[in-house]
C-alpha positions in Angstrom: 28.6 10.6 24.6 26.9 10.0 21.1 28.9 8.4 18.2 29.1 11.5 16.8 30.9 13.3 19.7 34.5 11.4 18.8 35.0 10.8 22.3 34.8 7.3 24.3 32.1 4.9 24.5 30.9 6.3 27.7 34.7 6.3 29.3 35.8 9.6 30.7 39.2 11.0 29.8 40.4 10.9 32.9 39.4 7.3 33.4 41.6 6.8 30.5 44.8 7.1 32.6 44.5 4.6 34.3 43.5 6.1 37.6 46.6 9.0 37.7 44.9 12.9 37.2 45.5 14.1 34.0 47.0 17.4 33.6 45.3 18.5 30.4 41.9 17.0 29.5 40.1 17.2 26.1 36.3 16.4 26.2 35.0 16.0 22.4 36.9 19.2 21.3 35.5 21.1 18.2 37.0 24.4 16.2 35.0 25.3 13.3 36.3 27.7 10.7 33.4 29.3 8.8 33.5 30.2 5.2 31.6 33.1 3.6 30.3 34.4 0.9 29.9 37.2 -1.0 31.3 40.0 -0.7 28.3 42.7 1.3 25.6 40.0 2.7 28.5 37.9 3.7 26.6 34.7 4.4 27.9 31.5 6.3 27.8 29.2 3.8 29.9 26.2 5.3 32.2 25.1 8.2 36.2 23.6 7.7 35.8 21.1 10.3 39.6 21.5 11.6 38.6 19.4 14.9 35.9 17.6 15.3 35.4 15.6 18.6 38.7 14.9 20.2 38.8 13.8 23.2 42.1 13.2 24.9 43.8 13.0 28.1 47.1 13.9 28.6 49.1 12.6 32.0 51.1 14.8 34.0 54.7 13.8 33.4 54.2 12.5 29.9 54.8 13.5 26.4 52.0 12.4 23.7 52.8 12.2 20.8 50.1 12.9 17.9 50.4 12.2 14.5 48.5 12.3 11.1 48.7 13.7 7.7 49.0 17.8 7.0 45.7 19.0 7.4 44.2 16.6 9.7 44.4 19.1 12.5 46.8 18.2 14.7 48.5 21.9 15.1 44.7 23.2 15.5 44.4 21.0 18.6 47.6 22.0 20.5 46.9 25.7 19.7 43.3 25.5 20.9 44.4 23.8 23.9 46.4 26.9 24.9 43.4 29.0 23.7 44.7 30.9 20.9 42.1 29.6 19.3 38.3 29.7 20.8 36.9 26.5 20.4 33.6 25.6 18.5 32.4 23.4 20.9 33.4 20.7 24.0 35.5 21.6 26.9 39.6 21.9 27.7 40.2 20.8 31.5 44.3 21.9 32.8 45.1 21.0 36.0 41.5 20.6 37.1 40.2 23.8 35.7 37.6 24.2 33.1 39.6 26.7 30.6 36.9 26.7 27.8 35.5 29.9 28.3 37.7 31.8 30.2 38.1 35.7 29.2 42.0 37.1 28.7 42.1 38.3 31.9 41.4 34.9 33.6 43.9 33.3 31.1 46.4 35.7 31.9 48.0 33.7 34.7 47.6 30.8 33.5 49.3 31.4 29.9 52.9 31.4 32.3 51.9 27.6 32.5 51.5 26.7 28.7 53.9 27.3 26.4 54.3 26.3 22.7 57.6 26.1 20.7 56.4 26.8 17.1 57.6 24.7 13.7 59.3 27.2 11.7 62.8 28.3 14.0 62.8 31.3 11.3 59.3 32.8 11.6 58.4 32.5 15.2 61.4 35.1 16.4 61.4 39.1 16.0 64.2 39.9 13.8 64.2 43.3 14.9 65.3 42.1 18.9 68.0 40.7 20.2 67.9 37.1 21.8 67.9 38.1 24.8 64.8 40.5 24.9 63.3 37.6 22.7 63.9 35.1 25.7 63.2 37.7 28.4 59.9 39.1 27.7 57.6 36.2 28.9 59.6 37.6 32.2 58.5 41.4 31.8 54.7 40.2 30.4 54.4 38.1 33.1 56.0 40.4 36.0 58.3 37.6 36.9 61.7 39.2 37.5 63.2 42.9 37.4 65.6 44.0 34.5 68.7 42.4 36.4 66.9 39.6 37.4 66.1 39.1 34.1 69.4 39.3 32.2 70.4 36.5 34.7 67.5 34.2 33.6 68.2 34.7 30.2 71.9 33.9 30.5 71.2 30.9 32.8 68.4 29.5 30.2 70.6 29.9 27.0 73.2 27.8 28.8 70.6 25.2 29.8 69.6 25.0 25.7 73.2 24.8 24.8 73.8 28.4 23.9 76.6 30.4 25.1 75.9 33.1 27.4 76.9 36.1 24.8 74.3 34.8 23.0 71.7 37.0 24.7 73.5 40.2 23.0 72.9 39.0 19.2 70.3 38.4 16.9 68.6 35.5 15.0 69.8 36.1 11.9 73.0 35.0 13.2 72.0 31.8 14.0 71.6 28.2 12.3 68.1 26.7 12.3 68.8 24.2 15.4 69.7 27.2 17.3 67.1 29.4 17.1 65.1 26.8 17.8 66.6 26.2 20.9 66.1 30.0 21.4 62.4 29.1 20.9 62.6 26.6 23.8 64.6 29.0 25.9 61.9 31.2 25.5 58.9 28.5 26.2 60.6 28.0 29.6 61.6 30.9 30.4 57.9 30.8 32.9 58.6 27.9 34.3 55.5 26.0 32.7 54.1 22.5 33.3 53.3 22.1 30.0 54.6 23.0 26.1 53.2 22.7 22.9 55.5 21.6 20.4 53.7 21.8 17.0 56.5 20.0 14.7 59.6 21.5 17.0 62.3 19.5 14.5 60.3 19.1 11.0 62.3 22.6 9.8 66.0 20.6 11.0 68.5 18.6 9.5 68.6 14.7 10.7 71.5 14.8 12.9 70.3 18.1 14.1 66.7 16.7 14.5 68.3 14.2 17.2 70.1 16.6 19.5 66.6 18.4 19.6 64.9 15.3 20.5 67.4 14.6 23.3 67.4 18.0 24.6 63.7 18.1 24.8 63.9 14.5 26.6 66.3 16.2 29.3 64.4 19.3 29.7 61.5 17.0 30.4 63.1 15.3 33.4 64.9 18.5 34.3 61.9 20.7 34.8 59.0 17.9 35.6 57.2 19.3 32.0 54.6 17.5 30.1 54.3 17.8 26.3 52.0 17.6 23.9 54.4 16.6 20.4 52.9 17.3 17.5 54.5 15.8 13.9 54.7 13.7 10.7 57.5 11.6 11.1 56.5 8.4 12.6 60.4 7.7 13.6 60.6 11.3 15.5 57.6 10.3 17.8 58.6 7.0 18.5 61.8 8.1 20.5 60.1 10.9 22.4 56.7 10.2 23.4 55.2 7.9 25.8 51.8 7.4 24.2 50.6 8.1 20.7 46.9 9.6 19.3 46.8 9.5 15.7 44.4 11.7 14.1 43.0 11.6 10.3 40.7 14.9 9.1 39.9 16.3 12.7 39.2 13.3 14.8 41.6 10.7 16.8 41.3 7.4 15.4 43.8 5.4 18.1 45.5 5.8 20.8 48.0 3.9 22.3 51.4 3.3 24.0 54.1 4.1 21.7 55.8 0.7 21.4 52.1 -0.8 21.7 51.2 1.5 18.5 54.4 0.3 16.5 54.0 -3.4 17.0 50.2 -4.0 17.0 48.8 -0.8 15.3 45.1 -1.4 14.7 43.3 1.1 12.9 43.7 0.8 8.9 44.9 4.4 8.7 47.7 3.6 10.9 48.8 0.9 9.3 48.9 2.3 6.0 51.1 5.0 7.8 53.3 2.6 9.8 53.7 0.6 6.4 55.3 4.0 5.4 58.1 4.0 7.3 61.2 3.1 6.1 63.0 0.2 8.5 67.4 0.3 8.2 67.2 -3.5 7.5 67.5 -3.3 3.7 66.4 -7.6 3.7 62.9 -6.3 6.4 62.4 -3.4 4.3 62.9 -5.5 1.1 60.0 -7.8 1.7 57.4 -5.7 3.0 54.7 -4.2 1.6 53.8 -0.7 1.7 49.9 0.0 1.5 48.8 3.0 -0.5 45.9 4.9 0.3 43.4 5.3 -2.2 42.8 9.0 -3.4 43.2 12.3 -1.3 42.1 13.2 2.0 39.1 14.4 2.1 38.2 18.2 2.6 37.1 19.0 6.0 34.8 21.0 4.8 32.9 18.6 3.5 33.6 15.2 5.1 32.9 11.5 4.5 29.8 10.9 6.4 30.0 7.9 9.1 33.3 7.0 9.5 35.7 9.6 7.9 38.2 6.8 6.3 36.2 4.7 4.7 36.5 6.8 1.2 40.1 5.5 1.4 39.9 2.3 3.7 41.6 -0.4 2.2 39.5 -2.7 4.4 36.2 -1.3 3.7 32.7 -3.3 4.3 30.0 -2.4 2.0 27.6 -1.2 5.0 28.8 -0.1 8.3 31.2 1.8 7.6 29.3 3.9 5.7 26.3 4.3 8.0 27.9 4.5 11.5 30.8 6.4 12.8 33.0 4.4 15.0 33.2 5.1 18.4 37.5 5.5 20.2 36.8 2.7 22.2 39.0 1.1 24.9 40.7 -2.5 24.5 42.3 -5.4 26.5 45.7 -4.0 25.2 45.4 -0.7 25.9 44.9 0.2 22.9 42.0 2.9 21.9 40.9 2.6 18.7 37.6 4.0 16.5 36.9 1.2 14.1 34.5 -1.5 14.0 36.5 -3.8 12.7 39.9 -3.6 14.2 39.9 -7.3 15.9 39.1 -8.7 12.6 41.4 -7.2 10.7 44.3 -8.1 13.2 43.2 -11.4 13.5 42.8 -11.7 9.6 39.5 -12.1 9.5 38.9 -9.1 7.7 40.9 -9.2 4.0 42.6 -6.0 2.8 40.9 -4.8 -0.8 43.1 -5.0 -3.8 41.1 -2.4 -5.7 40.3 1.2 -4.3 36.9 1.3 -1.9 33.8 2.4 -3.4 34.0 6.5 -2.9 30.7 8.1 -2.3 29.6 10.2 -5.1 28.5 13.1 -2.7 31.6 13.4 -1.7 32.6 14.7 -4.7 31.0 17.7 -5.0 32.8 20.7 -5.3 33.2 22.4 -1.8 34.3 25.5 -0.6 38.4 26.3 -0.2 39.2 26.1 3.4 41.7 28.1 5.5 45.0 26.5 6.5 44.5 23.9 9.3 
């Protein structure tokens, strides 16, 4: 795999798990989202680069947790991955089965086995039904049960989420955020899956609702044997939930690594900057450390940094390499994987952190097309 695919330095995703068969494979994943011009030629004048490379492996049993900034495609992944999105380029492996290309019909079946909870408890349920035609229809689309058959499901599945029973007879205007969004997760299992998407399940909650979600999830997970793919922003939130950690910046994975591993020993300069972020309840820790702040804004993935995609904001930046050769994710001692050149220097001190803002490339500034939501 070249340095451009965003994948291992010739290490297999399925080698990455230490031997055990992953459940969902991702071998360098791309989704392009072209931009056009004009209004009757239409021409293709450019690509948003949502995801660009990824390659990940995700272990049946586990949740993995991935992180980065809004836009750096981290929802595109998980929704590509359960092919609502047809990727650019690359392959998505589920239980030993090349999905890539598979036509609706093929999918059909397998859709029953992935499931996504969406981020927003408010948009992602039919006002117009009732809760429990909202829980039961993966049921009737699926063939699973008859009517009666259903209704019990329904019942029994609110009551696993921590809903009453009654609940199936009313509708989601009549219900705080944290509980439609159980709704939402009554409704992802509702088929029984192996594996759910949750694209940012608790960003839209309170705090102390945020952790009765995060437990809940955690005992559906040993409950029902699921794997999850947990997608968010909060650094805290993913700690407490997910057994390993990718962390993505502007459509590629930059590290990977166990969660507690990632905390205590992050490598990549984009993770540190983000682990720098987050505030620690020790008022005399959080006193004396020092947050790092990113130069400028994340690039447009329309037009990205050429090389490797941080170094327009890396506050350890070398004047050459990282500028001329994209880092590989490659596999350490630790168990870390991590896509810089220079991460053992910088952890061993080697490599000094720049007081002034890198060096930005002045193609980078052109002006380039607005891109679609990522």
């Amino acid at each position: 795999m070249g340095a451009d695919a965003g994948g291992r330095d010739g290490v297999t995703a399925a080698q990455s798990t230490n031997g055990a068969a992953p459940l969902v494979e991702l071998e360098n994943l791309k989704l392009y989202f072209p931009i056009k011009s004009g209004v009757v030629l239409d021409r293709h004048v450019g690509d948003v680069r949502a995801v660009d490379g990824v390659t990940l492996a995700i272990r049946r049993g586990e949740t993995l947790g991935l992180v980065g900034e809004s836009g750096c495609g981290k929802s595109t992944v998980g929704r590509t991955i359960l092919r609502l999105y047809k990727p650019t380029a690359g392959r998505i492996v589920f239980d030993g089965r090349d999905i890539t290309k598979l036509g609706e019909g093929a999918l059909r079946p397998l859709r029953r086995r992935m499931q996504m909870v969406f981020q927003d408890p408010f948009a992602s349920l039919n006002p117009r039904h009732s809760v429990g035609r909202i829980v039961g229809e993966p049921l009737r689309t699926h063939g699973l049960a008859t009517r009666r058959e259903a209704a019990a499901r329904v019942r029994d599945l609110l009551l696993t989420v921590g809903l009453p029973a009654d609940a199936a007879n009313r509708y989601p205007h009549e219900f705080s955020g944290g509980q439609r969004q159980r709704i939402g997760l009554a409704r992802a299992l509702s088929t029984n899956p192996d594996f759910i998407v949750a694209d940012e399940p608790v960003s839209a909650l309170d705090v102390s609702i945020q952790a009765q979600m995060i437990n809940l999830f955690e005992q559906l997970q040993e409950e029902f044997e699921l794997t999850y793919l947990f997608i968010a922003h909060d650094l805290a939130v993913v700690r407490h939930i997910s057994d390993r950690i990718a962390v993505m910046y502007l459509g590629t994975v930059v590290e990977v690594s166990p969660a507690d591993e990632l905390y205590d020993n992050p490598l990549h300069p984009y993770t540190i900057s983000l682990l720098s972020a987050v505030p620690i309840p020790d008022p005399v820790v959080e006193k004396q450390r020092e947050s790092i702040l990113l130069a400028g804004d994340v690039p447009s993935p329309a037009n990205p940094p050429s090389a490797c995609r941080f170094h327009t904001r890396c506050p350890y930046v070398q004047p050459t390499r990282c500028r001329d050769e994209a880092p590989v994710l490659r596999n350490l001692a630790t168990g870390h994987e991590v896509a810089c050149h220079w991460a053992e220097g910088i952890k061993a001190g080697e490599i000094k952190r720049h007081e002034l803002p890198p060096v930005f490339d002045p193609g980078l500034q052109e002006a380039a097309p607005e891109p679609p939501p990522v």
